[in-house]
C-alpha positions as CSV (number, residue, x, y, z in Angstrom):
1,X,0.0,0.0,0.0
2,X,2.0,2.3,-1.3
3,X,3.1,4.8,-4.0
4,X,5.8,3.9,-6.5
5,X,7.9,6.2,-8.6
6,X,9.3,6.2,-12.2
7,X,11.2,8.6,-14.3
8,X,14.1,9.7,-12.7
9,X,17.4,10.0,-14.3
10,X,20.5,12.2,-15.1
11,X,20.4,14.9,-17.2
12,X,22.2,18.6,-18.1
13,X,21.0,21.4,-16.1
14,X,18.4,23.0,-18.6
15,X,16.8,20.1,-19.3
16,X,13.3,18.6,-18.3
17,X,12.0,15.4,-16.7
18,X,8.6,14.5,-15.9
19,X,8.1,12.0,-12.8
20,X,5.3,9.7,-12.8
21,X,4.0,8.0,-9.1
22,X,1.7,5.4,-9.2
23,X,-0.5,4.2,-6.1
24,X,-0.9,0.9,-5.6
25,X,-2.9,-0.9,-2.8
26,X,-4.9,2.5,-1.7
27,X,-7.4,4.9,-2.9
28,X,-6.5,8.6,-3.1
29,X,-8.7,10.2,-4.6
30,X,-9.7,13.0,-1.8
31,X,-6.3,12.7,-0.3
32,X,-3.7,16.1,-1.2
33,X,-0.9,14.3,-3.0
34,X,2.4,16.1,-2.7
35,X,6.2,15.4,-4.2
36,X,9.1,15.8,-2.0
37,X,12.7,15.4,-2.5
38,X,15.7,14.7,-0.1
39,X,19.3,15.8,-1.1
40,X,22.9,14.3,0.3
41,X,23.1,15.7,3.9
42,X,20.2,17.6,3.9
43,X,16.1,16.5,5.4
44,X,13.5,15.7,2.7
45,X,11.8,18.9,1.8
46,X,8.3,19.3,0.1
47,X,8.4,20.3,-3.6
48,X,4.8,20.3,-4.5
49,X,1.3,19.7,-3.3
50,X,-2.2,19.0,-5.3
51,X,-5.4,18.8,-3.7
52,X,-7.6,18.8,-6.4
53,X,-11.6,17.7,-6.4
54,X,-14.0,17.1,-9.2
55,X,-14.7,20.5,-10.1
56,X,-10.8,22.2,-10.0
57,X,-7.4,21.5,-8.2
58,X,-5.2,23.7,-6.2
59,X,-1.4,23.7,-6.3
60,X,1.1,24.5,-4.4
61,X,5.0,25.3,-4.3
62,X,8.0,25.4,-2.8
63,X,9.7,28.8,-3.9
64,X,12.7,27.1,-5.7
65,X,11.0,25.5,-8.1
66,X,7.9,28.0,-8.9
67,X,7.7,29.0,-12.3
68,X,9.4,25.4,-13.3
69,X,7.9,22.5,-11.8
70,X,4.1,21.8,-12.4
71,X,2.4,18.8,-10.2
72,X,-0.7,17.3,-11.5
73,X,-2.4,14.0,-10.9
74,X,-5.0,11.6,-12.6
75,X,-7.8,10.6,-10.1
76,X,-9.1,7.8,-12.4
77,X,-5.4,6.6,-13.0
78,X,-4.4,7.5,-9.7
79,X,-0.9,9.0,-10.6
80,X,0.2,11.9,-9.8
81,X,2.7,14.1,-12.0
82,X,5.6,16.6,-11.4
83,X,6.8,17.9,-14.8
84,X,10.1,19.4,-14.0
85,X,11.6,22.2,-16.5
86,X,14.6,24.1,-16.8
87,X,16.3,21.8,-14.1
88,X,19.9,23.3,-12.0
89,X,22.3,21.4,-10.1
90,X,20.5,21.9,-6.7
91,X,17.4,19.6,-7.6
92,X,19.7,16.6,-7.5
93,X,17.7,14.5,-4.6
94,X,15.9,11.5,-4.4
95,X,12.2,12.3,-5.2
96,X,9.0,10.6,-3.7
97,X,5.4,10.8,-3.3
98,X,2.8,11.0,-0.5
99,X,-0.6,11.6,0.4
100,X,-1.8,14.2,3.0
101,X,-5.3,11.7,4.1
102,X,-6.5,15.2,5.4
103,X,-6.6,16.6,1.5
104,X,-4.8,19.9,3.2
105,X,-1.1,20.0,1.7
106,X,0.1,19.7,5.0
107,X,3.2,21.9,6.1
108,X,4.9,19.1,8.0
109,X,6.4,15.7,6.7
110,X,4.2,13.7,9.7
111,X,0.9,14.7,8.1
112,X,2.0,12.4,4.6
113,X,1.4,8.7,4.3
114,X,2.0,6.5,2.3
115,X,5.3,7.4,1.0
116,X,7.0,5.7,-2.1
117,X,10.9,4.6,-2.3
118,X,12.0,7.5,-3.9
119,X,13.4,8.3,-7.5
120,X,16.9,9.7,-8.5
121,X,17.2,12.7,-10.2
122,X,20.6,13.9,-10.7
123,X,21.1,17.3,-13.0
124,X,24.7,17.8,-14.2
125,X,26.2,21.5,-15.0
């Protein structure tokens, strides 16, 4: 019952990547999915955070990557998206998904569940 990630790689810095996270074992749809990504020797930060119903979705973003990244996510698919443009050196990190089960885009890492094992992105300069 988890969330599993795809689509991580190296590339330049400049370059795009788009993650993909699956969930498998769990329902999600009124749960706030979010990305998060933890760097060498630093804590796992959030990225990004959807919480989206049947009428719109709203988004939300760390300030390093506004303006670049863009989450979205699939209800009937259950996925959820980052699309990550223009990348630098400083989004290397290991990437994973969560839910909030609250739908709120919690501030904290202990209001997520569900987290997946993480993807590796590493952007060379």
């Amino acid at each position: 019952v988890q969330f599993v990630e795809s689509g991580g790689g190296l590339v330049q810095a400049g370059e795009s990547l788009r993650l993909s996270c699956e969930a498998t074992g769990f329902s999600f749809d009124d749960y706030a999915k979010g990305w998060f990504r933890e760097a060498p020797g630093k804590e796992r930060e959030g990225v990004a955070c959807i919480q989206s119903t049947t009428d719109n979705s709203t988004t939300h973003y760390t300030d390093a990557v506004k303006g670049r990244f863009t989450i979205s996510s699939d209800n009937g698919k259950k996925m959820v998206y980052l699309q990550m443009n223009d990348l630098k050196p400083e989004d290397t990190a290991v990437y994973s998904c969560a839910v909030d089960p609250l739908g709120l885009c919690g501030t904290t890492l202990i209001e997520y569940d569900n987290w997946g094992q993480g993807t590796q992105i590493t952007v060379s300069s």
